[in-house]
Structures are given as structure tokens and as C-alpha cells.
C-alpha positions in Angstrom: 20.5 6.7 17.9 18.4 4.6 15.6 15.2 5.4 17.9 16.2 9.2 18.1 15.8 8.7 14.0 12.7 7.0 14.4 11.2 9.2 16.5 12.3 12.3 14.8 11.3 10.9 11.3 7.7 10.5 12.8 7.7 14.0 14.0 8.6 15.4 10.8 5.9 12.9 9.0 2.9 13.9 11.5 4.0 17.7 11.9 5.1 18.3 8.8 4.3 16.2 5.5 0.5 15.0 6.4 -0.6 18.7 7.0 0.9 19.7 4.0 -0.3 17.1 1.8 -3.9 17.7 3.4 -3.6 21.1 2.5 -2.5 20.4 -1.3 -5.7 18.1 -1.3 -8.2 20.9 0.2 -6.6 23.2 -2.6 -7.3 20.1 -5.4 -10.5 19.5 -4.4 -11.5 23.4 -4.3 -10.3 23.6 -7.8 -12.4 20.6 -8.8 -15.7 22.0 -7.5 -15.0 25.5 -9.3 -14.6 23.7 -12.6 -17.4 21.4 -12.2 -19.6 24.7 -11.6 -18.1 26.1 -14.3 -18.5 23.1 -16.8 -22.2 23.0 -15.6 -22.5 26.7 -16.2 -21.2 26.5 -19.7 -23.0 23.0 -20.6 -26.3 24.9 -19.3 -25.4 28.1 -21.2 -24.6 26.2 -24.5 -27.6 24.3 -25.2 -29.7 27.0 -24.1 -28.4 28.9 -26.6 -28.5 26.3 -29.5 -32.3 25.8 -28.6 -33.1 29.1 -29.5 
């Protein structure tokens, strides 16, 4: 029994929670680039503004 648990705790691990946590960290790291473009964007925006 405690190697049917083992095995079935690694198939839930490698089928289940590293996929997902991948995922969450595709979707973090997606958000991060779109801010980043738009802190850039505004940065650019305000001092091209002020230096008129």
C-alpha cells in the first residue's frame, strides 16, 4: 500500500500540480511583460510631454 501511495502521489505531482503551476507562471510572466510595455510607454509618453 505505501508504494501504491507513492506512486499515486507522483502521478498526481507530474500530471497534475507541475502543469498547473507552469501554467500560473506563463500567465505571471505574460502579465509582467504587458506592464513593463506599458510602464515604458507611459515613462516615454511623460517626459516627452514635460519637454515640450
Amino acid at each position: 500500500m505505501l508504494v501504491l501511495g507513492a506512486l499515486l502521489a507522483l502521478f498526481v505531482l507530474f500530471n497534475f500540480i507541475i502543469p498547473m503551476v507552469l501554467g500560473l507562471l506563463k500567465i505571471a510572466l505574460i502579465i509582467g511583460v504587458v506592464g513593463l510595455f506599458v510602464f515604458i510607454a507611459v515613462t516615454l509618453v511623460g517626459k516627452s510631454s514635460s519637454s515640450r
